[in-house]
DRENDO-1510 file (C-alpha; in Angstrom, 1 decimal, always signed):
<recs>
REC; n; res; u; v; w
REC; 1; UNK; +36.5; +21.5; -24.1 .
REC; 2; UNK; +35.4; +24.9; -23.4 .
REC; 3; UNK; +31.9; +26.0; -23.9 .
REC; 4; UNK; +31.1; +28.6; -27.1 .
REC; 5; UNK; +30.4; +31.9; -26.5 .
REC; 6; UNK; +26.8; +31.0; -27.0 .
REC; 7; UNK; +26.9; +28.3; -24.7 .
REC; 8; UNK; +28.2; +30.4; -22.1 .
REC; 9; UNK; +25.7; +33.2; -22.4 .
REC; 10; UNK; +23.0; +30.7; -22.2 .
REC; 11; UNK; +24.3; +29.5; -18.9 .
REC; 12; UNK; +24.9; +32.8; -17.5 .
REC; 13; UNK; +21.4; +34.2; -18.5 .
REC; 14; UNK; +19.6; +30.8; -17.2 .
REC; 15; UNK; +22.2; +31.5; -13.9 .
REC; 16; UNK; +21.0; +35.4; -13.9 .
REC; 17; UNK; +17.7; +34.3; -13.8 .
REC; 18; UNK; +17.2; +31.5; -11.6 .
REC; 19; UNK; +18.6; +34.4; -8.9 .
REC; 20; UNK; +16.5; +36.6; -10.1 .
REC; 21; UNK; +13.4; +34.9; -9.3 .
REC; 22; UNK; +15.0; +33.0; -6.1 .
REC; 23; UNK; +17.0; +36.1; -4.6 .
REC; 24; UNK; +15.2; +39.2; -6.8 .
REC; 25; UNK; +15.0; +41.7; -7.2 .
REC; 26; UNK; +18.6; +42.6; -8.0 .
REC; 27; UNK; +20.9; +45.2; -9.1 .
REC; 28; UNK; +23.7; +44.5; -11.3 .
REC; 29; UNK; +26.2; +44.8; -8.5 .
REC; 30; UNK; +24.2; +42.3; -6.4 .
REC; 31; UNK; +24.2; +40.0; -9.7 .
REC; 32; UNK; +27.8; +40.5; -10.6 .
REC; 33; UNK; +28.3; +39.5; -6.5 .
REC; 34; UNK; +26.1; +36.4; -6.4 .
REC; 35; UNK; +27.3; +35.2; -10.2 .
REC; 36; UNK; +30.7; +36.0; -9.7 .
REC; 37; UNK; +30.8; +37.4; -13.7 .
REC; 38; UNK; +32.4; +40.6; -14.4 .
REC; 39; UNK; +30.7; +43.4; -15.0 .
REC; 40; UNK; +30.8; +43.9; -18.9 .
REC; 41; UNK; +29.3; +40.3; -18.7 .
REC; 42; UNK; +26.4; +41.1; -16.2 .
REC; 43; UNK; +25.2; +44.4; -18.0 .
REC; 44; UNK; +25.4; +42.4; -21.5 .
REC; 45; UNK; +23.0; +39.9; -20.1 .
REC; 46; UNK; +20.7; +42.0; -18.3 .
REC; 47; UNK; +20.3; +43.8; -21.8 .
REC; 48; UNK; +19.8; +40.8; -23.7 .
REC; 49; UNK; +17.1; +39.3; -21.2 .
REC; 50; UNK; +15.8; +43.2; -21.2 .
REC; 51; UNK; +15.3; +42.9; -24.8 .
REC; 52; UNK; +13.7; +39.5; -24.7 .
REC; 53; UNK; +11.2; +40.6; -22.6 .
REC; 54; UNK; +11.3; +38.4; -19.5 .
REC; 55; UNK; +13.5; +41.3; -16.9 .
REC; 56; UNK; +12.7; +44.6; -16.4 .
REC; 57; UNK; +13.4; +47.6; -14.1 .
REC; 58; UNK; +11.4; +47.6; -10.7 .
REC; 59; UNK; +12.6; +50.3; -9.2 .
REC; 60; UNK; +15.9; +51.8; -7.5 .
REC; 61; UNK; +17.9; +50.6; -4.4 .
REC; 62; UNK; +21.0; +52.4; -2.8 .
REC; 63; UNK; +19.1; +55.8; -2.1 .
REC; 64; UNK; +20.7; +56.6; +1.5 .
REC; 65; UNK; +24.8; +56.8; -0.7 .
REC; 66; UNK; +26.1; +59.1; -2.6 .
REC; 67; UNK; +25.5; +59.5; -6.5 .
REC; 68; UNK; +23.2; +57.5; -8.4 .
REC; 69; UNK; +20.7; +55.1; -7.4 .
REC; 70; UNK; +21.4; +51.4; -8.9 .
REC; 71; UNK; +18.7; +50.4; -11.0 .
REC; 72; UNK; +16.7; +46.9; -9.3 .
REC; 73; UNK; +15.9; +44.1; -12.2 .
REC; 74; UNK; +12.9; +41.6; -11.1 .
REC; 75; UNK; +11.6; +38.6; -13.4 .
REC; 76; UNK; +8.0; +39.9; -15.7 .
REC; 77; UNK; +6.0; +38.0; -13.8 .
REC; 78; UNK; +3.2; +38.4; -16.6 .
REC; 79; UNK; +5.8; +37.0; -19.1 .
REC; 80; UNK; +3.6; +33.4; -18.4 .
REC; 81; UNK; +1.0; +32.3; -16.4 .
REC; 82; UNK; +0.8; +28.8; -14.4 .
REC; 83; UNK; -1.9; +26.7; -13.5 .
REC; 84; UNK; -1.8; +23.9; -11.2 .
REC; 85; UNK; -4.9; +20.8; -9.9 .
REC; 86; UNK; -4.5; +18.6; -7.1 .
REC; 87; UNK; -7.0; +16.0; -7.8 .
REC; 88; UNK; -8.1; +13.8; -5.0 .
REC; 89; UNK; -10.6; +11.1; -5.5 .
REC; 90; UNK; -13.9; +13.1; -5.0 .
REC; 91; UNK; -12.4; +16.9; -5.6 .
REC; 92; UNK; -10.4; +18.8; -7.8 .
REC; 93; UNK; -8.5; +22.2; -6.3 .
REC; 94; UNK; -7.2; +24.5; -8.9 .
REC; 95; UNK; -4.6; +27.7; -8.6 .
REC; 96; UNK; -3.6; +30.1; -11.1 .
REC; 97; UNK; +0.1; +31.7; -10.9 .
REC; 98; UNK; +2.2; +33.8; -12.4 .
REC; 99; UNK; +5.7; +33.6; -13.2 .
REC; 100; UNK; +7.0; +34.3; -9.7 .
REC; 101; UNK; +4.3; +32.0; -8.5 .
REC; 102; UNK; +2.1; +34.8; -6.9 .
REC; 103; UNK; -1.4; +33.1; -7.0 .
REC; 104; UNK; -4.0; +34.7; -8.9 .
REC; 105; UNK; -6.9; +32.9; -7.7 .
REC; 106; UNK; -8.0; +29.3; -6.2 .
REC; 107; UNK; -10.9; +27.2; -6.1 .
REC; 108; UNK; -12.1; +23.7; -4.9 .
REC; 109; UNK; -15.0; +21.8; -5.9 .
REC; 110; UNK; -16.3; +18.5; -5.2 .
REC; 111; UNK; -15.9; +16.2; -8.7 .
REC; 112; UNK; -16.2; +12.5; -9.2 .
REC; 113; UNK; -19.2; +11.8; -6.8 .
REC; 114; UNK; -22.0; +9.6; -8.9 .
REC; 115; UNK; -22.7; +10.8; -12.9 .
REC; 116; UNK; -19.6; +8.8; -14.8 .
REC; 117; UNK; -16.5; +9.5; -16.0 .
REC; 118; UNK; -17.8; +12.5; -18.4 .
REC; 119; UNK; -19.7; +14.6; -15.9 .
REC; 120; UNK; -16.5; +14.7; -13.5 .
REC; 121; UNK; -14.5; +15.2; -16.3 .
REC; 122; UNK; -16.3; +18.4; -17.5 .
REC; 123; UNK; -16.9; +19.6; -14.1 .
REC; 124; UNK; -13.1; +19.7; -13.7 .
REC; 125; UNK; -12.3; +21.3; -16.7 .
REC; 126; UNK; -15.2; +23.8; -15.8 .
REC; 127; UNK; -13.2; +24.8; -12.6 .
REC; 128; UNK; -10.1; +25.2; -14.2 .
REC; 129; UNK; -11.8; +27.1; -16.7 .
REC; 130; UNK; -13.2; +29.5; -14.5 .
REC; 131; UNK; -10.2; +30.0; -12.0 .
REC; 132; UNK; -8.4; +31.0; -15.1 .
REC; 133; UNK; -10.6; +33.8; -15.9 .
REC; 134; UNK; -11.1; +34.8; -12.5 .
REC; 135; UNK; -7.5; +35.4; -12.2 .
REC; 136; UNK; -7.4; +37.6; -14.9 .
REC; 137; UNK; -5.4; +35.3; -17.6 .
REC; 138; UNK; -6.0; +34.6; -21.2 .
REC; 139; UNK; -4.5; +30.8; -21.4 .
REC; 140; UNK; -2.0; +29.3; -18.9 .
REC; 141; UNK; +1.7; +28.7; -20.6 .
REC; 142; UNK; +2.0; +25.3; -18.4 .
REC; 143; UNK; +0.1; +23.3; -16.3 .
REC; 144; UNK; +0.7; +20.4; -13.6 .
REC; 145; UNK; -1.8; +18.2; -12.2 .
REC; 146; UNK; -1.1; +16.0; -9.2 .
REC; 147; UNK; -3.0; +12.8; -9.2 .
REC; 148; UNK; -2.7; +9.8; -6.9 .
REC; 149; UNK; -1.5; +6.6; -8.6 .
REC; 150; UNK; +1.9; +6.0; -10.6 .
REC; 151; UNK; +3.2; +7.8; -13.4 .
REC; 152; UNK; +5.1; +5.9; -16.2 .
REC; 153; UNK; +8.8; +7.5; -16.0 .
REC; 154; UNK; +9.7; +6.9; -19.5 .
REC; 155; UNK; +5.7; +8.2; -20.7 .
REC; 156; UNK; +5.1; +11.0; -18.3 .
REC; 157; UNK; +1.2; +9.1; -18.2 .
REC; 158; UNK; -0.7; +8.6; -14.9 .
REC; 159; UNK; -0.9; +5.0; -15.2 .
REC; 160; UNK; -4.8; +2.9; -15.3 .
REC; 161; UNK; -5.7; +1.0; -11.5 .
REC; 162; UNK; -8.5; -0.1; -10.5 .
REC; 163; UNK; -8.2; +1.3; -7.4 .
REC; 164; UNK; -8.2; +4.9; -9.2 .
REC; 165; UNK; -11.4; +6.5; -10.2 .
REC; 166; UNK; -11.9; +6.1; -14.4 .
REC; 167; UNK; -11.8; +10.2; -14.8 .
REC; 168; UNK; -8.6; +10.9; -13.4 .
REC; 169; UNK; -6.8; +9.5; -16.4 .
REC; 170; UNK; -9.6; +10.8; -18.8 .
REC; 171; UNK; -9.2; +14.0; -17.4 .
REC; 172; UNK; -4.9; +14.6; -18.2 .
REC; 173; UNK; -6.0; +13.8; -21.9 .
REC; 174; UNK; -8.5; +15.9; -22.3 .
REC; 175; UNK; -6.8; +18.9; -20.8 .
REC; 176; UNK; -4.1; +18.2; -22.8 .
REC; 177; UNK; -6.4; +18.4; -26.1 .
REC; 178; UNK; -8.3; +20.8; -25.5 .
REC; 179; UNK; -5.5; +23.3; -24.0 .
REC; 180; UNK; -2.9; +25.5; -25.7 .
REC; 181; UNK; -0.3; +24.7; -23.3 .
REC; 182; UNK; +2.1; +22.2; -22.1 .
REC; 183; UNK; +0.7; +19.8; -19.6 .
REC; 184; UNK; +2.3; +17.0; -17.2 .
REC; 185; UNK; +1.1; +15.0; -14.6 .
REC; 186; UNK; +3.0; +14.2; -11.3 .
REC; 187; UNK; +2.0; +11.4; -8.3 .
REC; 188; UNK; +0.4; +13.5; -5.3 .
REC; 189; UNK; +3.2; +12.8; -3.0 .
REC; 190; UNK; +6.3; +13.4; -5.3 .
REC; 191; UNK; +4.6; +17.0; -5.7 .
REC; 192; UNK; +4.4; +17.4; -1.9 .
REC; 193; UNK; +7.6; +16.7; -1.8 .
REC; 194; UNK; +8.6; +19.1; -4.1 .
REC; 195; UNK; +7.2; +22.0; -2.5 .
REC; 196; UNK; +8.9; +20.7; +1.1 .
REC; 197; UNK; +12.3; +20.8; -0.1 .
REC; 198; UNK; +11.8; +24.0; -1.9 .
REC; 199; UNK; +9.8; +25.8; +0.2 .
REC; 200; UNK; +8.7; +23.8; +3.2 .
REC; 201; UNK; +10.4; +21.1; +6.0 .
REC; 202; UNK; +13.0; +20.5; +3.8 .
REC; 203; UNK; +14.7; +23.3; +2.9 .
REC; 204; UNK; +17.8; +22.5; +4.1 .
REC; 205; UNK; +17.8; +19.2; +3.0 .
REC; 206; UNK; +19.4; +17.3; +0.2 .
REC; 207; UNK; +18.2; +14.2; +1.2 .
REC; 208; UNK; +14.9; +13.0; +2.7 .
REC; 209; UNK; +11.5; +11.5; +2.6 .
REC; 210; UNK; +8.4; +12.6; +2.7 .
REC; 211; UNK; +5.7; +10.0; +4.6 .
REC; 212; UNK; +2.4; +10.7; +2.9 .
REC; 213; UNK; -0.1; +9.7; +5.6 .
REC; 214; UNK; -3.6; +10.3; +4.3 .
REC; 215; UNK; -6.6; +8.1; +3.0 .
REC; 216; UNK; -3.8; +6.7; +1.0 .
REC; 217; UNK; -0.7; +6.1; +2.5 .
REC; 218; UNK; +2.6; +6.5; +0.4 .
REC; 219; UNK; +6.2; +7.8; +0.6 .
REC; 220; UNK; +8.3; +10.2; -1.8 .
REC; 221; UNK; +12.4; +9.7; -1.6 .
REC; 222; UNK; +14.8; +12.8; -2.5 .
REC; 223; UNK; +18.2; +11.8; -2.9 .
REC; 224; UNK; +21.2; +14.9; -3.2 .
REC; 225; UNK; +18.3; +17.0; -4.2 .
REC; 226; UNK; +16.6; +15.3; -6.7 .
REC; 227; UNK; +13.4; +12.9; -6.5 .
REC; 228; UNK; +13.8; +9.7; -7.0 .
REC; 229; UNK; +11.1; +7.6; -9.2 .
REC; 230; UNK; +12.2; +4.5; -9.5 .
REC; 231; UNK; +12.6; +1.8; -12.4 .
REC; 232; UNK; +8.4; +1.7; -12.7 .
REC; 233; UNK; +7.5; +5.4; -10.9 .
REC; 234; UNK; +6.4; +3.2; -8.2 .
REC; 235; UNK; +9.2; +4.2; -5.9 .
REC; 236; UNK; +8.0; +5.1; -2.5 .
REC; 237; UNK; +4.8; +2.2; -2.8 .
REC; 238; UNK; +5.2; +2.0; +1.2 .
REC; 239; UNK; +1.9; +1.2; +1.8 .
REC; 240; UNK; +2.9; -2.3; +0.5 .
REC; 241; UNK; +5.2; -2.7; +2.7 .
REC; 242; UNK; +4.8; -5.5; +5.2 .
REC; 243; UNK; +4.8; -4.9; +8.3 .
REC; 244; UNK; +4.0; -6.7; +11.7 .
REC; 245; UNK; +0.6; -5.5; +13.2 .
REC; 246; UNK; -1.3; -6.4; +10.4 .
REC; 247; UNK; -3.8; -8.8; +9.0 .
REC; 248; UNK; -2.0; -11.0; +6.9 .
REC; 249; UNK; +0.4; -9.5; +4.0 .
REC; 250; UNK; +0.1; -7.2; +0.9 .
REC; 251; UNK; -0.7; -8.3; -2.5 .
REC; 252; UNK; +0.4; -6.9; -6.1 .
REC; 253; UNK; -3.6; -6.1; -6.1 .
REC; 254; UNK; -4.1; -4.4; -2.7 .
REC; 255; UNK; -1.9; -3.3; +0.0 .
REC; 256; UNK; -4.6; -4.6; +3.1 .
REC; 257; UNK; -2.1; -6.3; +5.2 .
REC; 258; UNK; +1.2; -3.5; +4.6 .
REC; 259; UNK; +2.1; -0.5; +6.1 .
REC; 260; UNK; -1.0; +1.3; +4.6 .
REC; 261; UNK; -3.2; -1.0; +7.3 .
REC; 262; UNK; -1.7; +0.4; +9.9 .
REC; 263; UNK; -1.4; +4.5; +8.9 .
REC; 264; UNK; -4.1; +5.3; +6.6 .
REC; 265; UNK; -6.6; +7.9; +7.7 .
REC; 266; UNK; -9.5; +5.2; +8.3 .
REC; 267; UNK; -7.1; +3.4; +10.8 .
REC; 268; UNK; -5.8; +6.3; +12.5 .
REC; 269; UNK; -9.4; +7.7; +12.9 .
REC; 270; UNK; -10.2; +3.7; +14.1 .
REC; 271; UNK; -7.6; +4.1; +16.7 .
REC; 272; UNK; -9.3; +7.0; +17.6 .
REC; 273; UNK; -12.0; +5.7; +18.8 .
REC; 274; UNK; -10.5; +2.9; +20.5 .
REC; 275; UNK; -8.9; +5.9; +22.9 .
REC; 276; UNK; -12.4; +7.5; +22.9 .
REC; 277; UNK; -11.2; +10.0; +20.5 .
REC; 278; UNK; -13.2; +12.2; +18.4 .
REC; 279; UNK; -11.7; +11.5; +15.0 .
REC; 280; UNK; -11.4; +14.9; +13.6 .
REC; 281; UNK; -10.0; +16.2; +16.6 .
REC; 282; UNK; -7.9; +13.2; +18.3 .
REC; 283; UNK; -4.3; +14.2; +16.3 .
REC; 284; UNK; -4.7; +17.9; +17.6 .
REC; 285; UNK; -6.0; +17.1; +21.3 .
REC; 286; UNK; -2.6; +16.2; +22.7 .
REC; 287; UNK; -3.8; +13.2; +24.5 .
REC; 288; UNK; -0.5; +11.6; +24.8 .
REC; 289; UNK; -1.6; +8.1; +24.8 .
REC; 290; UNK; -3.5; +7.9; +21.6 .
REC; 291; UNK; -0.2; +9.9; +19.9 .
REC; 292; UNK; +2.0; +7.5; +21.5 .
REC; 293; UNK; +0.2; +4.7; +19.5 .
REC; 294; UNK; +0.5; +6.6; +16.5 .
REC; 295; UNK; +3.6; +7.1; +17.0 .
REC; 296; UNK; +4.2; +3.8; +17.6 .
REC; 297; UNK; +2.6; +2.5; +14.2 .
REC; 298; UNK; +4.1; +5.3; +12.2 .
REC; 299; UNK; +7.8; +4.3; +13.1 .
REC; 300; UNK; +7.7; +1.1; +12.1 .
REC; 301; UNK; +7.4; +2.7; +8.5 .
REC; 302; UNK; +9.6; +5.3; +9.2 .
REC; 303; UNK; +12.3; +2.5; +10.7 .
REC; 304; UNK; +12.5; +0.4; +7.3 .
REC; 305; UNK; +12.5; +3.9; +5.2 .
REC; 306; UNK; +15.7; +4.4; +7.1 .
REC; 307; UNK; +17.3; +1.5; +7.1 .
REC; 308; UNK; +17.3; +1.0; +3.3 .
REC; 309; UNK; +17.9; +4.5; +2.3 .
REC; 310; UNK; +19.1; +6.4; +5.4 .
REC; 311; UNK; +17.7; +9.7; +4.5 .
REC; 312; UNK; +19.0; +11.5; +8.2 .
REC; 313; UNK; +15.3; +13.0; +7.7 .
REC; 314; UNK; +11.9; +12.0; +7.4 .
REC; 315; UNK; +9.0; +14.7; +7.2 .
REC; 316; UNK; +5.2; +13.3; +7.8 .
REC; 317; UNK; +2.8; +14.7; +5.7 .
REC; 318; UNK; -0.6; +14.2; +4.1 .
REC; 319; UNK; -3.7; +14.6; +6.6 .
REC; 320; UNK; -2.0; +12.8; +9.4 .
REC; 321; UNK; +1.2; +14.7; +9.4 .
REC; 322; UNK; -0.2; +17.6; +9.0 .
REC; 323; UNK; -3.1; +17.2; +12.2 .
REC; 324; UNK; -0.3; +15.7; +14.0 .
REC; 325; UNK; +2.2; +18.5; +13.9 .
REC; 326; UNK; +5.7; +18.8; +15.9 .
REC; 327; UNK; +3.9; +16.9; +18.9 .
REC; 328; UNK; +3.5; +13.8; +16.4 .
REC; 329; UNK; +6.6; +14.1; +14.7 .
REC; 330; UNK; +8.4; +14.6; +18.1 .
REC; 331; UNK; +7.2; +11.3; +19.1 .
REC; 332; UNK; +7.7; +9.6; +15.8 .
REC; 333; UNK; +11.5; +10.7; +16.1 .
REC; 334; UNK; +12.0; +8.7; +19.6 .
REC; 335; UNK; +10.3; +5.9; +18.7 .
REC; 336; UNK; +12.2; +5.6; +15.3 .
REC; 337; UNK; +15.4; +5.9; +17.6 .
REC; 338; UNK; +14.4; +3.2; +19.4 .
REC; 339; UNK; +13.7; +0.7; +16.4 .
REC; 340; UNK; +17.2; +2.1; +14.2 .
REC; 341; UNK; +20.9; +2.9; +14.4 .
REC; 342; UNK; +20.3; +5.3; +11.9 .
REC; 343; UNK; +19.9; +9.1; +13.2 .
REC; 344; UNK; +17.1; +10.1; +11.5 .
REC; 345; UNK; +15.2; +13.5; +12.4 .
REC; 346; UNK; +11.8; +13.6; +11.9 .
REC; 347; UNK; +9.3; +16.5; +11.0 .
REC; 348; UNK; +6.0; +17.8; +10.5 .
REC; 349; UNK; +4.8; +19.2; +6.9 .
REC; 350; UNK; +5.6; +23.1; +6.9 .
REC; 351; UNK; +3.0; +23.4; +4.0 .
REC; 352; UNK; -0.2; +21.1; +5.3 .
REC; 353; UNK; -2.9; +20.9; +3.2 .
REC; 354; UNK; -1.4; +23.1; +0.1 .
REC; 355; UNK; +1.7; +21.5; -0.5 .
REC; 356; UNK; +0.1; +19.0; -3.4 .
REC; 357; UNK; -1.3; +22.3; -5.0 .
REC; 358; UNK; +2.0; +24.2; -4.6 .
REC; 359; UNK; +4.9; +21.9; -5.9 .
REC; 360; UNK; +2.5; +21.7; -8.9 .
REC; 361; UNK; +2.9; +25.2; -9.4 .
REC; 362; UNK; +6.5; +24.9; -8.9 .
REC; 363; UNK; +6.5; +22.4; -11.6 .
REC; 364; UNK; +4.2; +24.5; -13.8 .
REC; 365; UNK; +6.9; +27.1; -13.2 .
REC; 366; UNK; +9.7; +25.3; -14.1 .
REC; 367; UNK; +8.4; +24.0; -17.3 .
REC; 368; UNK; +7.2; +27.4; -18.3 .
REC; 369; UNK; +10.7; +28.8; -17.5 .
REC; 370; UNK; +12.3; +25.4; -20.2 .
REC; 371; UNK; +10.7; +27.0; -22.7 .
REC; 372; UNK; +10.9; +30.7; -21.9 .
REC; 373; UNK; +14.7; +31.3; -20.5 .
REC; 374; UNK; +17.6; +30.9; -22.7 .
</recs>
């Protein structure tokens, strides 16, 4: 059945848009080109999302033809305001966006160590509050907080573990009271993710995962371009997986014994040491025995990642990945060649550090634009 004719505007507009902010700023030649709508149809929708306030002119392209210059239309980037938190056990970092995802204005601050759930929660919302201000805003339209720990699909709630500090989950409801906006939590490494295939490792990728390698150690799986949560959220629990090098095996209480044993922070630091490493330094010295042990340890992950959901790509992020860069990854490729039939490239985080913080922008930005695009 064919759509309505207010159907079909909606989809154009949400389609002028979308390449707007991806491809902008446009003229309405370039937008007739790339949407492949006639040109009665583009200049009634750049007047209608004129008039609703969320396009305008930004200035004039085509000044070295003849005749007049072709007006450029960009996204109102003030239209809404994003806010994003990565909160990692002991800290909190906060950004403020707009609605191109320009930041604003950043901060970190240590939260969480000693003083109870309250003081960490207050010291949080403190940061936010102040970020906000700094960058110039009223009120965010949307904010996303990435968290370590499982989300409930069905819920959207970062679900209680003991393993989890108490004001984590305290802190998503109180945000969400005390803020005029729409707020949603995501899992650390599904946010990460996010930002890779968007705007990082990924980016020409419809399928891969995403190796979180940090004081935690987890996985994140994108499938034709869409991440994949599981029945429970818990998809991606790697650090459960057993594996042989270990202590003994995983339990539903604590995965000592799983992959996490072998390519959490604290063991890769331990490793280290064994090589006469300096910890902080070892990943970035290029001393190719102690990476060929990595290497080593981080394939075996990598291998049963492959062979269940042959991905063709695995990018290794979190602290790790990150420290370890193309050398690591490099090595982690032909050692994963080695263990599986399955060609699967490997490579390093293009993001680092920030790519928690900015794939919860991008999903700040994407619920703003829900609620604000046709």
């Amino acid at each position: 059945m064919a759509a309505s004719p207010s159907t079909a505007r909606a989809i154009n507009d949400r389609l002028a848009l979308r390449l707007l902010q991806d491809e902008g700023p446009l003229t309405a030649t370039q937008l007739k080109t790339l949407t492949g709508l006639s040109r009665p149809t583009v200049a009634d929708l750049v007047e209608r999302l004129r008039g609703s306030g969320l396009v305008h002119v930004v200035g004039e392209a085509g000044a070295e033809r003849r005749g007049p210059n072709a007006k450029l239309y960009g996204i109102v980037a003030g239209r809404a305001h994003l806010a994003a938190l990565d909160v990692r056990t002991r800290s909190v970092s906060v950004a403020v966006a707009d609605l191109l995802g320009t930041t604003l204005a950043e901060a970190s601050a240590p939260v969480g160590d000693g003083g109870g759930t309250g003081p960490a929660v207050e010291k949080a919302v403190a940061l936010l509050e102040r970020t906000v201000k700094e960058a110039g805003v009223d009120a965010p339209h949307s904010v996303a907080i990435g968290a370590p720990g499982l989300i409930e699909p069905v819920t959207g709630e970062l679900r209680d573990s003991t393993g989890l500090p108490a004001w984590h989950r305290r802190l998503v409801a109180v945000l969400q009271e005390r803020l005029p906006a729409r707020v949603l939590v995501e899992n650390e490494t599904n946010l990460a993710a996010l930002a890779e295939l968007r705007e990082g490792a990924a980016r020409d990728r419809e399928d891969f995962v995403l190796l979180w390698l940090g004081q935690g150690v987890g996985a994140a799986v994108v499938l034709d371009g869409r991440l994949r949560r599981g029945a429970s959220g818990g998809a991606g629990e790697i650090g459960f997986l057993p594996v042989p090098g270990t202590s003994g095996l995983p339990s539903a209480t604590g995965c000592d014994g799983g992959f996490h044993e072998l390519a959490c922070t604290a063991a890769v630091e331990a490793l280290a040491r064994e090589h006469g490493l300096d910890p902080a330094t070892a990943l970035a010295s290029g001393h190719e025995p102690f990476l060929d042990a990595v290497a080593r340890r981080l394939a075996v992950g990598a291998a049963a990642v492959a062979s269940v959901l042959d991905p063709g790509c695995v990018v290794l992020g979190g602290e790790t990945g990150h420290s370890g860069g193309a050398a690591l990854a490099a090595r982690v490729e032909a050692e994963l060649a080695a263990l599986s039939p399955l060609r699967t490239e490997v490579r390093a985080t293009a993001l680092g550090d920030a790519a928690v913080l900015r794939g919860a922008l991008l999903t700040a930005r994407d619920a703003a634009q829900e609620d604000l695009f046709p």
